[in-house]
Backbone as a printed PyTorch tensor [residue, N CA C, xyz], in Angstrom:
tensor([[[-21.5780, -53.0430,  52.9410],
         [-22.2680, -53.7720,  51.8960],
         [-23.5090, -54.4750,  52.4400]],

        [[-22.8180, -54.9960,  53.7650],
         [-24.4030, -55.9490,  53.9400],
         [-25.4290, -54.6710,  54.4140]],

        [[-25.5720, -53.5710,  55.1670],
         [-26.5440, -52.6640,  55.5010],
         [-26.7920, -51.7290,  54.4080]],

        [[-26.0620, -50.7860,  53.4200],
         [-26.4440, -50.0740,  53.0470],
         [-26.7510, -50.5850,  51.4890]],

        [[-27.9540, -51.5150,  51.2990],
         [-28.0920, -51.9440,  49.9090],
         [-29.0950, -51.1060,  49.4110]],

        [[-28.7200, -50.6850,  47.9980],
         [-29.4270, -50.2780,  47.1040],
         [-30.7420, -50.5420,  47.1420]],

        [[-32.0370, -49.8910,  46.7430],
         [-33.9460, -50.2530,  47.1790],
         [-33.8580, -49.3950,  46.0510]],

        [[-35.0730, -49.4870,  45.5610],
         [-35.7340, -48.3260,  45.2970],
         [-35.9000, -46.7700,  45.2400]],

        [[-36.1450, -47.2650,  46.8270],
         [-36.3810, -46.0610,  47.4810],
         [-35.0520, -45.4060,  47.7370]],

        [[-34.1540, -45.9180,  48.0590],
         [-32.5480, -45.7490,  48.2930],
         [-31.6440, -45.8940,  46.9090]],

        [[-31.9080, -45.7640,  45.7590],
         [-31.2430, -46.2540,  44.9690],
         [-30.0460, -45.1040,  44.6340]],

        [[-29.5540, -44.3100,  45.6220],
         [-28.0930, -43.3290,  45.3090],
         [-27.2450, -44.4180,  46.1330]],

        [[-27.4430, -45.4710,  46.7190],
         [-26.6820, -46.1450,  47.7440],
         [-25.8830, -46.7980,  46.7680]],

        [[-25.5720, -46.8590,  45.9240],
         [-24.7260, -47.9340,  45.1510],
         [-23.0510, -46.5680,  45.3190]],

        [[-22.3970, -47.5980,  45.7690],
         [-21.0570, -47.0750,  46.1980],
         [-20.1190, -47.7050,  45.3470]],

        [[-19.0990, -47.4890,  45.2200],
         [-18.1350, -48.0970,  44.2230],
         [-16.7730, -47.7650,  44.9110]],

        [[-15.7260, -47.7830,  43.8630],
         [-14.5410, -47.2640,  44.0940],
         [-13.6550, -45.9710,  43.8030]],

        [[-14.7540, -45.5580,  43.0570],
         [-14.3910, -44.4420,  43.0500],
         [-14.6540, -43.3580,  44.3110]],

        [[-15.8900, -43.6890,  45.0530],
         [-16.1400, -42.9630,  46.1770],
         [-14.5460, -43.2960,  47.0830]],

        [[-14.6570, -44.8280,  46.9410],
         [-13.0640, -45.0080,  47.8810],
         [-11.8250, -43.8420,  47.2950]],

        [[-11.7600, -43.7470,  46.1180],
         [-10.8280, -42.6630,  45.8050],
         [-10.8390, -41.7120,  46.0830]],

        [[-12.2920, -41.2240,  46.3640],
         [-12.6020, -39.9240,  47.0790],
         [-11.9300, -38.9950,  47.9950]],

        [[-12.1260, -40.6140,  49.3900],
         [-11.6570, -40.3600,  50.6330],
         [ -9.8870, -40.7500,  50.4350]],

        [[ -9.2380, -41.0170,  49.3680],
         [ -7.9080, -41.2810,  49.5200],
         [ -7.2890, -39.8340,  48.6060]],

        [[ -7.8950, -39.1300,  48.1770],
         [ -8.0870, -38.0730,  47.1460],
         [ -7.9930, -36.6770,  48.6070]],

        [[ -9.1370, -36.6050,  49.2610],
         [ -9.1190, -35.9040,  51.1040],
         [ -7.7730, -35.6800,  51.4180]],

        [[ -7.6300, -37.3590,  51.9390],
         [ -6.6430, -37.6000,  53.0080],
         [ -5.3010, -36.8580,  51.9640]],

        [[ -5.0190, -37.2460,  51.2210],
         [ -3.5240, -37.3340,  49.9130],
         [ -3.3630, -35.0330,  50.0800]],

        [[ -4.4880, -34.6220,  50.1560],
         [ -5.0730, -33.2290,  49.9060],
         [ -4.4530, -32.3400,  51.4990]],

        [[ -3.8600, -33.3220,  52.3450],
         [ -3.5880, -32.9710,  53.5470],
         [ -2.3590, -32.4260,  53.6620]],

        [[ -1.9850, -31.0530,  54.3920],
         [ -0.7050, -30.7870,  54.6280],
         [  0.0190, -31.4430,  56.0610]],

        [[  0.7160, -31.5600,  55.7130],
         [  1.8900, -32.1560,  56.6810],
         [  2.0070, -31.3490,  58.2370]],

        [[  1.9260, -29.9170,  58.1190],
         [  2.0100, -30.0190,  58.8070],
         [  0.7980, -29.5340,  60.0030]],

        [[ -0.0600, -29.7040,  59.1120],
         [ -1.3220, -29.9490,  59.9630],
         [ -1.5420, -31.7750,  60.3590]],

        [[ -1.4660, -32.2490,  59.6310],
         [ -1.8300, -33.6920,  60.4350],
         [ -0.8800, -34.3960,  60.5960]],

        [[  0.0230, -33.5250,  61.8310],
         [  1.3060, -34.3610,  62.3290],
         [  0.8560, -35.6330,  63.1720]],

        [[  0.0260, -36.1580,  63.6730],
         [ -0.1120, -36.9460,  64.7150],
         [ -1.0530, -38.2000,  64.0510]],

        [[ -1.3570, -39.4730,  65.0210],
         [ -1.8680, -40.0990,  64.0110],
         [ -3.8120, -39.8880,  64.6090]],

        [[ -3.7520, -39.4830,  65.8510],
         [ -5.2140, -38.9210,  66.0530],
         [ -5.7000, -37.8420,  64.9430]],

        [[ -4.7430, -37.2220,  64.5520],
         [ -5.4870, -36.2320,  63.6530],
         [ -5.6640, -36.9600,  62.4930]],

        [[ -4.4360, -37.4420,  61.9910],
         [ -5.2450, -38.6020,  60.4000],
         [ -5.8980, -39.3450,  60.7600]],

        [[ -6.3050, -39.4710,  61.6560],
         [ -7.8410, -40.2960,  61.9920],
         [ -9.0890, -39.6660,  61.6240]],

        [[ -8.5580, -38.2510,  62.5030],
         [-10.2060, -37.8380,  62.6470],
         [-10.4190, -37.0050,  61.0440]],

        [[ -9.0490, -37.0180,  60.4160],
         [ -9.1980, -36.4090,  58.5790],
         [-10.0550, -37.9670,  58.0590]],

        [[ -9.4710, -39.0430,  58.3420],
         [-10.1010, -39.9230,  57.7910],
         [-11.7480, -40.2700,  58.2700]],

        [[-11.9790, -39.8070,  59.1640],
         [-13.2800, -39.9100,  59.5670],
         [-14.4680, -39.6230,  59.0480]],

        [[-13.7670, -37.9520,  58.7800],
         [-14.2090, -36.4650,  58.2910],
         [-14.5380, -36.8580,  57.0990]],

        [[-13.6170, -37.6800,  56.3380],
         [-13.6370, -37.5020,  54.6830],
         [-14.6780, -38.7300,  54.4980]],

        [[-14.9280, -39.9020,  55.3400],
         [-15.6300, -40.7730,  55.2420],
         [-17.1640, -40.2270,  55.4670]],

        [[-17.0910, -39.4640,  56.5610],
         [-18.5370, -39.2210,  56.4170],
         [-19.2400, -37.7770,  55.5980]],

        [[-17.9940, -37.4640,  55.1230],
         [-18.1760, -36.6860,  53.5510],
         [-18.7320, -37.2070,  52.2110]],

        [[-18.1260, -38.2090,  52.3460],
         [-18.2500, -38.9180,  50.7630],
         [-19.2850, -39.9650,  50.9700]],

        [[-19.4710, -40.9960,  51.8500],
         [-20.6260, -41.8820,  52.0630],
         [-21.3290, -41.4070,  53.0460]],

        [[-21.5810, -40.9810,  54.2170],
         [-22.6570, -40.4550,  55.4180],
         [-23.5800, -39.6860,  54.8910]],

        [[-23.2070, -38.3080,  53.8200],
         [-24.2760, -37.5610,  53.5070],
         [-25.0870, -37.8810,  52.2270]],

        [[-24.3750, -39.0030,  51.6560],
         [-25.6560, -39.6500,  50.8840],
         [-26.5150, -40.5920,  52.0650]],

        [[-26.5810, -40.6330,  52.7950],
         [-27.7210, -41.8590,  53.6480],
         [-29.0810, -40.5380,  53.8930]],

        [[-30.4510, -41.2570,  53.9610],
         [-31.5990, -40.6960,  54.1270],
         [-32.1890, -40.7780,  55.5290]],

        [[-32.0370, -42.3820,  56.4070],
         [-32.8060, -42.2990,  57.0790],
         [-31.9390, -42.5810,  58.3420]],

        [[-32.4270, -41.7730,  59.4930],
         [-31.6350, -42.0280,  60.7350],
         [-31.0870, -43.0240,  61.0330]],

        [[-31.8790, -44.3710,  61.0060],
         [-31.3970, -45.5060,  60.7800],
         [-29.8550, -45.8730,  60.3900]],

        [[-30.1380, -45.6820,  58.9060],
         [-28.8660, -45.9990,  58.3300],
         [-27.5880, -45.1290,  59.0350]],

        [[-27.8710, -43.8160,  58.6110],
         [-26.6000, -42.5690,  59.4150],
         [-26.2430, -43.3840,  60.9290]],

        [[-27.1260, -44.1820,  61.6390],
         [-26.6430, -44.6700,  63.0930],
         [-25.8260, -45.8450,  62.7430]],

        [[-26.1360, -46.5520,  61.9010],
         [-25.7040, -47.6500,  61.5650],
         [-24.2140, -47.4850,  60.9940]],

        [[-23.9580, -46.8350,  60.3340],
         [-22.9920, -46.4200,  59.6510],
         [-22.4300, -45.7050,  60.6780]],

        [[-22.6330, -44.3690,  61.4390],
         [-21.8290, -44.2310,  63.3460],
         [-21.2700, -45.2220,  63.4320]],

        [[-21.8190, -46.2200,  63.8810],
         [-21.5340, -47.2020,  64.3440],
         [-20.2420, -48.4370,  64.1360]],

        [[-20.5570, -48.2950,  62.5280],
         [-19.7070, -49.2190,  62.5560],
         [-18.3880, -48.2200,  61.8680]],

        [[-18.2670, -47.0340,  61.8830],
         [-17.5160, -46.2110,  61.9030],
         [-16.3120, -46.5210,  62.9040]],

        [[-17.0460, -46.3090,  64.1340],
         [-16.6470, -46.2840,  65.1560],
         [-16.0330, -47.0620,  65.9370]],

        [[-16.1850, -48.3630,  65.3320],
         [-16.0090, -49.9160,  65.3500],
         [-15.0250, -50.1830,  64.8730]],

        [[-14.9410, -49.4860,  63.8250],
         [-13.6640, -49.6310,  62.7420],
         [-12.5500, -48.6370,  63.3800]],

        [[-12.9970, -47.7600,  64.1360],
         [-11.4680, -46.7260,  64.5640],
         [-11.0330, -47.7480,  66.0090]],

        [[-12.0560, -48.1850,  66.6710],
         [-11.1760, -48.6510,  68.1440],
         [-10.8560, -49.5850,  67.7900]],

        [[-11.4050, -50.8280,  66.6130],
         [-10.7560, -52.0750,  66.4610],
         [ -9.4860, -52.1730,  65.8370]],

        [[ -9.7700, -51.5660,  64.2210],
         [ -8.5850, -51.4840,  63.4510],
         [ -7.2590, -50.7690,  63.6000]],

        [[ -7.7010, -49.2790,  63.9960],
         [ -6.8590, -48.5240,  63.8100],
         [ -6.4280, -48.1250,  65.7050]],

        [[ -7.3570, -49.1560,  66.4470],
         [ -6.9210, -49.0660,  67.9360],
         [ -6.6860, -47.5460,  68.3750]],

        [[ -7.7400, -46.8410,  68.1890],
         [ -7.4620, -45.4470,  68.8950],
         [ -8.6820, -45.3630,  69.1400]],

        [[ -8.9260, -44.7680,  70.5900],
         [ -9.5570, -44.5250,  71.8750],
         [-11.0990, -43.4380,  71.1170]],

        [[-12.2470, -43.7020,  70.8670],
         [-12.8520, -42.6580,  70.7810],
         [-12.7600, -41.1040,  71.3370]],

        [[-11.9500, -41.3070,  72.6650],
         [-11.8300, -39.8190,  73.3820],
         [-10.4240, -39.1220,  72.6210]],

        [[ -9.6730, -39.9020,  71.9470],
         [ -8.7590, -39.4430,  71.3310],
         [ -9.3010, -38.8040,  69.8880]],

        [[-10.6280, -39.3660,  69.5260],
         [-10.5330, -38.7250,  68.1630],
         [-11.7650, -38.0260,  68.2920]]])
C-alpha cells in the first residue's frame, strides 16, 4: 500500500481483494500431490503472487520493490531460507 499507489500514470495499481482471492483461488487450484512440502507451497505462493500483482507493475523500480519485499515476507514470516525456495 505504502509503494504501489495509484498516479495517473499508474492508475491499473489499485488492488483490492479480489486480486487477494486470486492468489487464494492458485494456491486452493493445487494438487496434493504435487505440493507435498511446505517449500513448494511457498514457491506456488510466490508464483501466484507475482502472477496476479507483479505483472501489472510498469517500471523497474516498482517490480524491484515489490522483489523485495516479497522476499522479506518469505524469510521473515513464513521463515524459509531463499535457497530453499
Amino acid at each position: 500500500m505504502k509503494f504501489l499507489l495509484p498516479i495517473p500514470k499508474k492508475s491499473h495499481y489499485l488492488f483490492n481483494l479480489r486480486d487477494v482471492a486470486k492468489v487464494f483461488q492458485g494456491l486452493c487450484k493445487a494438487q496434493v500431490k504435487v505440493v507435498d512440502t511446505v517449500a513448494t507451497f511457498v514457491r506456488l505462493w510466490v508464483h501466484e503472487m507475482n502472477r496476479v500483482f507483479r505483472d501489472r507493475l510498469l517500471d523497474k523500480k516498482d517490480t524491484a520493490d515489490f522483489d523485495s519485499l516479497l522476499k522479506k515476507s518469505v524469510a521473515d514470516k513464513l521463515m524459509i531460507a531463499e535457497a530453499e525456495v
